[in-house]
C-alpha positions in Angstrom: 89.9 99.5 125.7 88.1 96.5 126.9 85.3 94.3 125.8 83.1 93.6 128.7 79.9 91.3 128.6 77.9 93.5 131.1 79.8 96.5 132.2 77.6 96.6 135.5 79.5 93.9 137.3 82.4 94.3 139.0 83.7 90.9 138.1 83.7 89.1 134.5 80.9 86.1 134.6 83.0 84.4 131.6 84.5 81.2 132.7 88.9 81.3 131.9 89.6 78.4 130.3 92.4 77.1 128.3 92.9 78.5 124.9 92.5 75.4 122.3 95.2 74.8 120.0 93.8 75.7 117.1 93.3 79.4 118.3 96.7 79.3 120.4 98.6 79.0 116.8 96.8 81.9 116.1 98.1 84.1 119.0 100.7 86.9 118.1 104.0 85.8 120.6 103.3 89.4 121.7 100.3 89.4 123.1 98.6 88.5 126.6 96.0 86.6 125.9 92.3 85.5 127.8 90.3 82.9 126.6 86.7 82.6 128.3 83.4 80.8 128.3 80.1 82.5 128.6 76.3 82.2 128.0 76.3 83.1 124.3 80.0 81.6 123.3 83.6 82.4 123.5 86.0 85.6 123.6 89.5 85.7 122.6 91.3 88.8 123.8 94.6 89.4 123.4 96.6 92.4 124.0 100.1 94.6 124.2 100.8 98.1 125.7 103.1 100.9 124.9 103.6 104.4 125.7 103.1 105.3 122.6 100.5 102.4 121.1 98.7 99.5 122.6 97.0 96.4 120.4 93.9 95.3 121.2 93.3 92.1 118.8 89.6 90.6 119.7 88.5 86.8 118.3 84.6 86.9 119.4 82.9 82.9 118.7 79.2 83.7 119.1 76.4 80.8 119.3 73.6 82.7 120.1 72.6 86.9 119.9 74.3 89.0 121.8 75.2 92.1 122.6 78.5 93.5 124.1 80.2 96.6 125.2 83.7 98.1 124.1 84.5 100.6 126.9 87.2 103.0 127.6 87.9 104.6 131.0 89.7 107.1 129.1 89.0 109.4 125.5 91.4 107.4 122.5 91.9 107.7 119.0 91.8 104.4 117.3 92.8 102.7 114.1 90.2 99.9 113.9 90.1 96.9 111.8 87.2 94.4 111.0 89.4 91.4 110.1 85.8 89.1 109.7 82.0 89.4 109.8 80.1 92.4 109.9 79.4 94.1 113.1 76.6 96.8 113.9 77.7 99.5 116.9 76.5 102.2 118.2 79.8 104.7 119.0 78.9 106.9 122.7 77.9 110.6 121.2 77.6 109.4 117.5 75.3 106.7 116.7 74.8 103.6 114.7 77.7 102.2 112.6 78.2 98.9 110.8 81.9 98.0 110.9 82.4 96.1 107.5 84.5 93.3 106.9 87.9 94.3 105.8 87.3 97.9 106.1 89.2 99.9 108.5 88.4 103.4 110.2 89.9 106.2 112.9 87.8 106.7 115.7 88.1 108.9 118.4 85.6 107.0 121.0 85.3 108.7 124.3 85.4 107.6 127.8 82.6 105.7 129.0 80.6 102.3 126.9 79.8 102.2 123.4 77.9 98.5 122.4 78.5 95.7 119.1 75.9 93.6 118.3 76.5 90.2 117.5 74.3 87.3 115.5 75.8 83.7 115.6 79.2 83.5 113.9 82.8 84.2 114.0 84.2 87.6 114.2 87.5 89.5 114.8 88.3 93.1 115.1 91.8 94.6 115.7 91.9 97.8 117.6 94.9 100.6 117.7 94.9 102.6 120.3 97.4 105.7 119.1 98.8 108.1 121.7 98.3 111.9 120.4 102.1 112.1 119.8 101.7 109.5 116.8 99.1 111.3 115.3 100.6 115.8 115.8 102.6 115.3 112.4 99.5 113.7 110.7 96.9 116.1 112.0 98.8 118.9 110.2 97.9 118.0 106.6 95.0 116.7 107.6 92.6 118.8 108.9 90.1 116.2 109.8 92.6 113.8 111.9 93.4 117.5 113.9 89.6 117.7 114.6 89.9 114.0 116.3 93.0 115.6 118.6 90.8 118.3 119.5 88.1 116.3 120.8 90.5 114.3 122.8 92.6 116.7 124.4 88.6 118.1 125.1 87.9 114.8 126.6 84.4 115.4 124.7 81.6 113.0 124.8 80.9 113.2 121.0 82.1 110.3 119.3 83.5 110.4 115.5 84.5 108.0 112.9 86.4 109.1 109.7 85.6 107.8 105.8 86.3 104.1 106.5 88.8 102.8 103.7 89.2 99.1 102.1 92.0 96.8 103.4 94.0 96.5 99.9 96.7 93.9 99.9 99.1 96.3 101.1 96.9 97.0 104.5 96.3 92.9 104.7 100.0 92.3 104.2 100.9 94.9 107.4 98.3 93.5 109.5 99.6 90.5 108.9 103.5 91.5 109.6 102.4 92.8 112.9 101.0 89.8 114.1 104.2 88.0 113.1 106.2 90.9 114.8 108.6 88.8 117.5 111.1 89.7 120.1 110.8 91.5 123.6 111.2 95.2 124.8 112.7 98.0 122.7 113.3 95.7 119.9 109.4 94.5 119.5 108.1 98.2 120.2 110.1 99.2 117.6 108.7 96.4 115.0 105.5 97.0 115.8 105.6 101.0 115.7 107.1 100.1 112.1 104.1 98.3 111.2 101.6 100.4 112.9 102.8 103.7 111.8 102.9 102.2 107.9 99.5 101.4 108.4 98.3 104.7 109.6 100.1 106.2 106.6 98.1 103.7 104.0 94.7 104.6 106.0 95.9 108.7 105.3 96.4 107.8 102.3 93.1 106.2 101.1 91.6 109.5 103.4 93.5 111.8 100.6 91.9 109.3 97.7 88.3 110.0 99.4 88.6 113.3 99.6 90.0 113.8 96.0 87.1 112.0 94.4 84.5 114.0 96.1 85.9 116.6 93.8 85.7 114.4 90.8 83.0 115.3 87.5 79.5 113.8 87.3 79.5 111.4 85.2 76.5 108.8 84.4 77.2 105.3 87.3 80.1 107.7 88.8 79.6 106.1 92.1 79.9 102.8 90.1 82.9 103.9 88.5 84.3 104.5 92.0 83.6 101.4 93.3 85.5 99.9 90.3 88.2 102.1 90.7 88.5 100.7 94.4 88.0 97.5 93.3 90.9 97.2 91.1 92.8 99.5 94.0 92.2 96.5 96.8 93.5 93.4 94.5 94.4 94.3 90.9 94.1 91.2 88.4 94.8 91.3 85.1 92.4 87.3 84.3 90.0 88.5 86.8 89.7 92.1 85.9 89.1 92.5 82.1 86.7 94.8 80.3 84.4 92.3 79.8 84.1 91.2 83.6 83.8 94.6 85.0 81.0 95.4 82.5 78.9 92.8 83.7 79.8 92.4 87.2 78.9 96.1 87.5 75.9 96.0 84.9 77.0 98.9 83.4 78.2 98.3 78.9 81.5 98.0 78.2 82.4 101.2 75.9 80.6 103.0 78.3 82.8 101.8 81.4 86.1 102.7 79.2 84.7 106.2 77.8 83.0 107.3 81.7 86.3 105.9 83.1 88.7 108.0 81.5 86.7 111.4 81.8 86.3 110.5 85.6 89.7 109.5 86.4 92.2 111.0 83.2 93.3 107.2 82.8 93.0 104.2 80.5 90.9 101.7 82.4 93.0 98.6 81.4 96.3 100.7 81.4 95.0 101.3 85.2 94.4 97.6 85.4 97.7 96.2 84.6 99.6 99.1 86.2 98.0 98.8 89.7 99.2 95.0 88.8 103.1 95.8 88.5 102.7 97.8 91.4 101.7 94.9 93.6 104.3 92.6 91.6 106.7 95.2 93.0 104.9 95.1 96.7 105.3 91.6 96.7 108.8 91.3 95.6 110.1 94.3 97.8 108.3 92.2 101.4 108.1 88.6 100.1 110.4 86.0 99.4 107.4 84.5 96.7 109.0 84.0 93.4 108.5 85.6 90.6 106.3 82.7 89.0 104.2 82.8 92.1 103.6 86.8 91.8 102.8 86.6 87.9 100.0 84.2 88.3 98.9 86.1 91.4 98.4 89.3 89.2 97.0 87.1 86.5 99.8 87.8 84.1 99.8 85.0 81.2 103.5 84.5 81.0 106.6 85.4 82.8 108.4 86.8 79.7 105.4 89.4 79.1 105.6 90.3 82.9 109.0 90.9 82.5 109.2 92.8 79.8 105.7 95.2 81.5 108.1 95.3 84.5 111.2 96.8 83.0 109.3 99.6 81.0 107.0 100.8 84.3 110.1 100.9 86.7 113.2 100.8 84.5 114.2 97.4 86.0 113.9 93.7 86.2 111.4 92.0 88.5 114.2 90.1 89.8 116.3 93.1 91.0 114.8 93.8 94.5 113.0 97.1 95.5 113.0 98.0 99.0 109.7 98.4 101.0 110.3 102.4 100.9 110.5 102.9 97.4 107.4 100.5 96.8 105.2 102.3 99.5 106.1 105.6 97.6 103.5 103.9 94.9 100.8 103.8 97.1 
């Protein structure tokens, strides 16, 4: 996929210049990478290909409106990220779209242009381009992914985008692995497919969330209690996320929250709280070398003895004894 200026010339009327250093330090050691100059600012595209994946990671630096056109000479399925800013599309044989930051979608865009508007700002979208193979397994249990496969081995002209899901610090943390990914050939394919395929697993996973709370009771705020529920999801905190704070943040009274919370969801809310907390705390000490101290107060824990001692009875073990990454993803 490519991000053109204006797809009717043959030639790309931005100027190649030097990437500063501020942006090179930025630049996975993967990628290829094109800085240019134009009329309305600056792009910053920087890319790898695969036979079975290719990275599109896309820095846009816009001074004045715009409007630009990802384009495809080919139907792809795509696991899309908006890293920063908010960008309005309109997706070929679908419609108007506004690409949230940190959210992150599948697409299946077909051949041909699709257009991103732009107002002045920074922006940056990473783009996944999955080849069907990485997808056949996934498409089984889910019956929307299969519909994506369908349109692209029908090389249709209908454009779709599925539920888009929050980046949580799981997703952040694997976006951020994969731009650290190093090495060359089969080795660096490798790391990267690690990273990629995790993150099409979390993004299947927060599908399978969507889909079970469209089944969920009414209740009185529900979508408000879903939001909360998400919130907590994306970067639990036991300071930041109390009773009290919720119940104003969300404008909605406090033994109302706890009673509405528990009929929608068959859990506690502050026993949700602090164990979506232990689960990060194992996240972070199964794929970081932080310390313990560093994870407590990132949590929002008080102490390190009361972490500790939450720890051992929700997995059975001390923080300081190691999980792998498998057995923390299995908590997802």
């Amino acid at each position: 996929m490519k991000l053109l200026a204006d797809p009717s010339q043959k030639k790309d009327p931005g100027e190649l210049l030097q990437i500063p250093a501020y942006l090179q330090k930025t630049v996975p050691e993967w990628a290829g990478a094109d800085y240019r100059q134009y009329d309305f600012g600056y792009l910053l595209i920087q890319e790898f290909a695969s036979k079975r994946f290719s990275l599109y990671l896309w820095k846009i630096m816009v001074q004045r409106p715009v409007l630009l056109y990802p384009c495809s000479d080919q139907p792809t399925i795509n696991l899309q990220f908006t890293l920063q800013g908010n960008i309005p599309c309109v997706l070929k044989g679908f419609g108007k779209k506004l690409l949230l930051e940190t959210n992150y979608e599948l697409f299946y865009v077909p051949k041909g242009e699709n257009q991103t508007w732009f107002e002045p700002g920074e922006y940056e979208s990473l783009h996944i381009e999955l080849e069907p193979s990485v997808l056949e397994e996934a498409s089984r249990n889910y019956p929307r992914v299969n519909a994506l496969l369908e349109k692209l081995y029908a090389d249709s002209d209908l454009g779709e985008s599925l539920d888009a899901g929050r980046m949580d610090y799981r997703v952040k943390d694997l976006v951020n692995n994969l731009r650290k990914c190093r090495g060359s050939g089969d080795e660096l394919v490798g790391e990267l497919q690690k990273n990629i395929v995790e993150l099409l697993a979390c993004f299947l996973a927060e599908l399978k969330r969507r889909e079970i709370q469209e089944a969920l009771p009414k209740v009185f705020r529900r979508e408000t209690l879903i939001r909360i529920l998400d919130q907590i999801r994306q970067n639990p905190n036991m300071r930041e996320q109390t009773l009290l704070k919720l119940s104003q943040e969300h404008l909605i009274p406090m033994t109302m929250l706890k009673r509405n919370f528990k009929v929608l969801f068959g859990q506690n809310l502050l026993s949700f709280i602090r164990t979506e907390c232990l689960k990060k705390a194992k996240w972070l000490l199964s794929t970081s070398d932080r310390s313990v101290k560093d994870i407590v107060d990132e949590i929002g824990y008080k102490d390190k003895s009361n972490f500790a001692k939450a720890y051992r009875r929700e997995f059975g073990k001390a923080p300081n004894e190691k999980r792998s990454t498998e057995d923390s993803r299995t908590d997802q």
